[in-house]
C-alpha positions as CSV (number, residue, x, y, z in Angstrom):
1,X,-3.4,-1.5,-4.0
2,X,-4.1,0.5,-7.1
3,X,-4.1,4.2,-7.6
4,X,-7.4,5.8,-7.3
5,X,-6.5,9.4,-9.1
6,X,-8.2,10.1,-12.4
7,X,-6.1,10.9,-15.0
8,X,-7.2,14.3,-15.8
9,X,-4.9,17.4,-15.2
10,X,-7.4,20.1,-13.4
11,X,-9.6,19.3,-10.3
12,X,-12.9,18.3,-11.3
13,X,-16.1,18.9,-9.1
14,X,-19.1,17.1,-9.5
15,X,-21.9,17.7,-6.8
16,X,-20.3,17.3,-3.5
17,X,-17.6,14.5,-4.7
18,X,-14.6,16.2,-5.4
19,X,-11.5,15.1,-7.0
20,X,-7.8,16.8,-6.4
21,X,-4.6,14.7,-7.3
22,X,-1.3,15.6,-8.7
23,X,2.3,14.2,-9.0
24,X,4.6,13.7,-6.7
25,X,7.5,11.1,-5.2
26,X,7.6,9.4,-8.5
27,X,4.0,8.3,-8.6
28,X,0.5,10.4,-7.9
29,X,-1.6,11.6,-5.1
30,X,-5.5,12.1,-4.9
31,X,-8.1,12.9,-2.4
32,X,-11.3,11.9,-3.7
33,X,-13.5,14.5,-0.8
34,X,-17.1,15.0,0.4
35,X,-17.8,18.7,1.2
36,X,-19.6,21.6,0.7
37,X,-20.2,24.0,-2.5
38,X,-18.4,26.6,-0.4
39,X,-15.2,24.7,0.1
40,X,-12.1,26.7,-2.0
41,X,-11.4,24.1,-4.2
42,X,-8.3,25.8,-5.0
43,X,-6.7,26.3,-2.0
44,X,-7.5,22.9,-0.7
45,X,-5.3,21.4,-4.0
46,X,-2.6,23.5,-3.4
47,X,-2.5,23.0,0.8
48,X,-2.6,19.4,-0.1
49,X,0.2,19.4,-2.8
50,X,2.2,21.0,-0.4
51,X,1.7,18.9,2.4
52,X,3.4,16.0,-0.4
53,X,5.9,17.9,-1.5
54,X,7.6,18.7,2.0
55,X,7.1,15.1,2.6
56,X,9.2,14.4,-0.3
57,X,11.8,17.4,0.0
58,X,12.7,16.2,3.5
59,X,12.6,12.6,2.9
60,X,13.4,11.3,-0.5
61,X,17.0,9.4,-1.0
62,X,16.4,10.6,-4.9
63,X,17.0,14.4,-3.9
64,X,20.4,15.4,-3.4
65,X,19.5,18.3,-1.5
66,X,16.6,16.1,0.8
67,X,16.8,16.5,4.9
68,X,17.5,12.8,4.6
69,X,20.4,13.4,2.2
70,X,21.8,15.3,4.0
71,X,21.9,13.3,7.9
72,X,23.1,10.6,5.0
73,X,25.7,12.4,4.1
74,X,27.0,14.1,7.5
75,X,30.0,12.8,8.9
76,X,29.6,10.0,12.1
77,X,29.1,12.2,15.5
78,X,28.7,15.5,13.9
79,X,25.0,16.6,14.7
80,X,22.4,17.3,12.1
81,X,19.8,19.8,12.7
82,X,16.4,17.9,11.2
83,X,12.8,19.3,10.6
84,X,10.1,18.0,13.2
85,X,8.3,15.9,10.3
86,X,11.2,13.7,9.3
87,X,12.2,13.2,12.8
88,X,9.0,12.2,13.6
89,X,9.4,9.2,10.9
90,X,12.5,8.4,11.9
91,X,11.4,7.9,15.4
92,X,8.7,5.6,14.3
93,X,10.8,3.7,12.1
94,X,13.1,2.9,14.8
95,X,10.6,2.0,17.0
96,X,9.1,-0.6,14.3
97,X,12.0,-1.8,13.6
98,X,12.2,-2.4,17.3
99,X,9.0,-4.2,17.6
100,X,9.4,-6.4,14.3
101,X,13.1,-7.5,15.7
102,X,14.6,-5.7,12.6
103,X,12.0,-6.5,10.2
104,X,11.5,-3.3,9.0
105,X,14.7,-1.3,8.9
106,X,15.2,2.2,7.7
107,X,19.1,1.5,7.3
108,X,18.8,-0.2,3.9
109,X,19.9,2.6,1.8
110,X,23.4,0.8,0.6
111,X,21.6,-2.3,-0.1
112,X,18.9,-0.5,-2.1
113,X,21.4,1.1,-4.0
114,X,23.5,-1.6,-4.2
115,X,20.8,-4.0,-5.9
116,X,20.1,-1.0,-8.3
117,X,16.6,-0.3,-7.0
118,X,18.0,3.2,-5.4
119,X,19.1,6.4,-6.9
120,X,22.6,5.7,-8.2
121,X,22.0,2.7,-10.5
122,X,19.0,1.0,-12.2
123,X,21.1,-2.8,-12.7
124,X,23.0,-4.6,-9.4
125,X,26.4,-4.1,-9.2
126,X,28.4,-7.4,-8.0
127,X,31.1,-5.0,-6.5
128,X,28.3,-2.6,-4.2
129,X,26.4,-5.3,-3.0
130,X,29.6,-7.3,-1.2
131,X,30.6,-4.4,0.3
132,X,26.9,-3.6,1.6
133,X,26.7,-7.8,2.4
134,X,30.1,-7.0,4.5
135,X,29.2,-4.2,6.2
136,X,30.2,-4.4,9.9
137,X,26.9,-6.3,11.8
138,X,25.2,-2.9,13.7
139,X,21.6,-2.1,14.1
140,X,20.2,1.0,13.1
141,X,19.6,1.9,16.4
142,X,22.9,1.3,17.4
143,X,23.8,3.7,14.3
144,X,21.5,6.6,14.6
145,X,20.4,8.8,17.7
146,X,17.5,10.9,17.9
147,X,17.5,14.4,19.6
148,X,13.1,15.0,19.1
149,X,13.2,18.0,21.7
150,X,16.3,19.6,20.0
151,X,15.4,18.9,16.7
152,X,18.8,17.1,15.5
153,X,20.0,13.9,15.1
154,X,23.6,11.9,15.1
155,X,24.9,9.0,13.5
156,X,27.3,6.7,15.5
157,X,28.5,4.5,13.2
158,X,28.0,5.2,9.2
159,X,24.3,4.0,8.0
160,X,23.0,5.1,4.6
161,X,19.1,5.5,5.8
162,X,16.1,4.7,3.2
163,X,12.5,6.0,4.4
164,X,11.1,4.5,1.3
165,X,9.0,2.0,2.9
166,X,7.1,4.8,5.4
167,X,7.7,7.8,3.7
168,X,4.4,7.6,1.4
169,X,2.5,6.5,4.1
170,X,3.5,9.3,6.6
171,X,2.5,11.6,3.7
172,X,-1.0,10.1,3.4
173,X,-1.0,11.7,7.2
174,X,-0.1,14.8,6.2
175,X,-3.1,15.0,3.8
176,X,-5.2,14.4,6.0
177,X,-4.3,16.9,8.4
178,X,-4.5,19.5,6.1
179,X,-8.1,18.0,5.3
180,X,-8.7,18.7,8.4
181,X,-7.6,22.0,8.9
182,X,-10.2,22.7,6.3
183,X,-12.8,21.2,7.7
184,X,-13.3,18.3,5.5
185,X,-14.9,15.3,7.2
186,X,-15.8,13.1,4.2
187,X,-12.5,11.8,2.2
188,X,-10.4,9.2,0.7
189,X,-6.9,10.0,0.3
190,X,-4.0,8.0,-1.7
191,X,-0.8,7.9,-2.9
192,X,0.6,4.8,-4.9
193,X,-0.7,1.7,-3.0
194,X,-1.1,3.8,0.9
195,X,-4.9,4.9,1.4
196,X,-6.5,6.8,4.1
197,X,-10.0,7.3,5.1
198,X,-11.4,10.5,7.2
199,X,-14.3,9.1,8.3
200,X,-17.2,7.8,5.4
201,X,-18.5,9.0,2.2
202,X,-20.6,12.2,3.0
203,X,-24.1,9.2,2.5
204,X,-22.4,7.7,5.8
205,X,-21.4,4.6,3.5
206,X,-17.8,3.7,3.9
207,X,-15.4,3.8,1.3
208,X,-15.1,0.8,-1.0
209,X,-11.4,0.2,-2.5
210,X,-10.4,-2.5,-4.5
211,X,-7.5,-5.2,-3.2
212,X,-4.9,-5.0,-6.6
213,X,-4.1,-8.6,-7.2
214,X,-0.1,-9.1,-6.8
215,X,0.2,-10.0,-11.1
216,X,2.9,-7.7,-12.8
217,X,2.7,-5.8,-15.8
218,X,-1.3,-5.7,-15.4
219,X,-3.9,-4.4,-13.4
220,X,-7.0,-6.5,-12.0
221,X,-8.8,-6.9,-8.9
222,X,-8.2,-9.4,-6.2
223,X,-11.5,-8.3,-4.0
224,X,-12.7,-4.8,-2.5
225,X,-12.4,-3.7,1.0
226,X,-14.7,-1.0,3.2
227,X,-13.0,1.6,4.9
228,X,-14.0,4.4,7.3
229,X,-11.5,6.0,9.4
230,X,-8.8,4.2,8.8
231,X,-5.9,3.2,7.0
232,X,-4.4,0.7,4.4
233,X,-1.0,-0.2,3.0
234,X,0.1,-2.8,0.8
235,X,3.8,-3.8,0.4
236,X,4.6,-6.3,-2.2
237,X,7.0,-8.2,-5.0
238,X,5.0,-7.5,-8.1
239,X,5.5,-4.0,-8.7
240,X,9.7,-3.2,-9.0
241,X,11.7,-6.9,-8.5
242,X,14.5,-8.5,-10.4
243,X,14.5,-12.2,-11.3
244,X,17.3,-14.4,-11.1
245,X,16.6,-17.7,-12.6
246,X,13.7,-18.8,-11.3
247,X,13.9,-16.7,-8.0
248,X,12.0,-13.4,-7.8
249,X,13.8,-11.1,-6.1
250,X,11.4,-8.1,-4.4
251,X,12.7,-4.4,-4.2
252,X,11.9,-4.8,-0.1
253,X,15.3,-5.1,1.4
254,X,15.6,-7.8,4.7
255,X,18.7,-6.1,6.5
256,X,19.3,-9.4,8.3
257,X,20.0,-11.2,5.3
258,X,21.6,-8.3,3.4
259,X,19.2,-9.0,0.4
260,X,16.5,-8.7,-1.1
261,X,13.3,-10.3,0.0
262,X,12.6,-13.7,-1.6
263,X,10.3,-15.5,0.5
264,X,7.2,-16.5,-1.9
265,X,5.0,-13.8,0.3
266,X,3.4,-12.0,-2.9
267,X,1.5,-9.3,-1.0
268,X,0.8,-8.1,2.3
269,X,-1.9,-5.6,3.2
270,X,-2.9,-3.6,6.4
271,X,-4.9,-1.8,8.4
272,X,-4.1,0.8,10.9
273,X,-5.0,3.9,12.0
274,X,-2.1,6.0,10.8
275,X,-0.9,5.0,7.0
276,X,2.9,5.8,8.6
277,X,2.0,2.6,10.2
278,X,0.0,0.8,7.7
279,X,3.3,1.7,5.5
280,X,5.8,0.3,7.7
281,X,3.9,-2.8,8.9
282,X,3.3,-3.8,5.9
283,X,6.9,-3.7,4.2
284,X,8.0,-5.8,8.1
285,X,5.9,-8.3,7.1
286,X,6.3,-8.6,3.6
287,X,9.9,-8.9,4.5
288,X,9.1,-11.3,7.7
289,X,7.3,-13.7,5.5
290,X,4.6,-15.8,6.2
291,X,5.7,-17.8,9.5
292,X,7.6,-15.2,11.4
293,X,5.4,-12.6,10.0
294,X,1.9,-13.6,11.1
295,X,3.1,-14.3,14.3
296,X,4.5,-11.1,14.6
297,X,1.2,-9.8,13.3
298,X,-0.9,-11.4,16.1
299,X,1.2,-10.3,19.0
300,X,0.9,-7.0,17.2
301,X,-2.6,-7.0,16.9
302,X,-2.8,-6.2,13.4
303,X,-5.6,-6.5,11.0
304,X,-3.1,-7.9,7.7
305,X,-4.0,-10.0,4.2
306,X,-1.3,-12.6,3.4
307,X,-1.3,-13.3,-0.7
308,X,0.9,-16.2,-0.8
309,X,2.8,-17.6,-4.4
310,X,2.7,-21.4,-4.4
311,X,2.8,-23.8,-7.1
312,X,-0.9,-24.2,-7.8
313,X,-1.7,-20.3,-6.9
314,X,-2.0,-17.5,-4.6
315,X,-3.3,-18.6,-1.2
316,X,-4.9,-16.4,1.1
317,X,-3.7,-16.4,5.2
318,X,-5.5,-13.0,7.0
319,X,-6.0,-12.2,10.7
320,X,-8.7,-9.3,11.9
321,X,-11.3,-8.3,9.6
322,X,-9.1,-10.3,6.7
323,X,-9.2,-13.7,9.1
324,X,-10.2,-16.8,7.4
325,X,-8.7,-20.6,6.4
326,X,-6.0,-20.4,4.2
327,X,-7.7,-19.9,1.1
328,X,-6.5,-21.3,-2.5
329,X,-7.0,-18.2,-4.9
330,X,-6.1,-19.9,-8.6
């Protein structure tokens, strides 16, 4: 999905469209909003940037000092008093990676690290990565316990924990809420390639967002989709990947393999109503691959958009609103 923030430093009003971004997590946010000439344009920027930047000082692994840090770092059994938010993720990531048979699993941290997509190295390191490959066989669930009503959590066995892949997503959320707080019923909200719609454009028309096409080191359109309250994620292998010969190895870890995700799926997008879910759904099924993954997306009921690498293309495989024949895309 591409990133729908302008460029400029300073909010810029224009009639009723009004456009609020700034940086955070490594990338950018915007909200591109309907409302009033009465609306504090001010105060609405600086709810909304804060609403990010919680998101990201609870939950990034590239902040020593991060909530998630720190359960990371806690020794096994000793209990870790967490903010409702990240607890909140957490709980939804173990539950997806419940329903996608461990699919989508927040306990990728050493293996992220390990294949120098993390925060302590930018290369693999042979050395990390058979350690991480050797780790004794546990789920996360088995690893982690979740105290929601007393705020804390516990680690059973040692798990390095990674909310990369739901984090942005959940964030998207959080925009949203504040938009609604102040009363904004007309809004597109992003962050990197998770988008969220509060209802239409103030005309009632929904919001039109372009489909990135999965080519690296460029930027073009692979079609346009309509959105009105809802959400849309888009994990893929084209942005941050290593290649190995002629293997292309995604930044998407699959736990059960203990490697990175190499199964010519180039792209998968969906829809939900939460981007927390959108996020996480769509980095299970990138990592799921085609087969497992669109059967998992049908007994899911999800709407998703399968781009495909093969030989002579991409090829298209969708279900919901994105159903169709597979469909060569040269």
């Amino acid at each position: 999905m591409p990133k729908t923030f302008s460029e400029a430093a300073a909010p810029a009003v224009s009639g009723q469209r009004t456009t609020l971004h700034g940086p955070t997590m490594g990338t950018r946010w915007s909200a591109s909003v309907d409302a009033d000439a009465n609306m504090d344009v001010v105060a609405l920027q600086q709810a909304l940037a804060a609403a990010v930047a919680q998101v990201d000082q609870q939950m990034s692994p590239w902040k020593s000092d991060s909530d998630l840090m720190r359960l990371n770092c806690a020794p096994v059994d000793a209990r870790v008093d967490l903010p409702a938010e990240i607890l909140e993720v957490l709980a939804c990531a173990l539950e997806i990676h419940r329903l996608s048979a461990g699919a989508f699993d927040p306990g990728v941290g050493a293996l992220v690290d390990a294949w120098g997509f993390g925060a302590l190295r930018d290369a693999p390191d042979a050395a990390a990565i058979h350690t991480a490959r050797h780790a004794v066989p546990r789920t996360t669930s088995e690893c982690l316990e979740l105290d929601l009503p007393g705020g804390r959590a516990r680690k059973h066995h040692p798990v390095q924990l990674d909310l990369c892949g739901i984090a942005k997503g959940y964030a998207v959320d959080r925009m949203a809420t504040v938009l609604q707080q102040h009363g904004v019923r007309h809004a597109l909200l992003a962050l990197d390639g998770e988008l969220r719609a509060v209802g239409s454009q103030a005309s009632g028309a929904p919001w039109a967002v372009a489909l990135e096409s999965p080519q690296s080191g460029q930027r073009a359109v692979h079609g346009v989709i309509e959105l009105q309250d809802v959400a849309v994620a888009t994990s893929g292998d084209y942005r941050r990947y290593l290649k190995v010969g002629d293997a292309r190895l995604a930044h998407s870890m699959d736990a059960r393999r203990a490697a990175p995700v190499n199964n010519g799926v180039a792209s998968v997008t969906v829809l939900a109503r939460s981007c927390m879910h959108a996020d996480a759904w769509a980095t299970a099924l990138l990592v799921a691959g085609p087969g497992e993954g669109l059967g998992l997306a049908q007994r899911m009921g999800l709407e998703v958009l399968f781009l495909l690498r093969r030989p002579h293309g991409l090829v298209e495989m969708g279900l919901g609103r994105f159903r169709s024949t597979p469909t060569f895309v040269p």
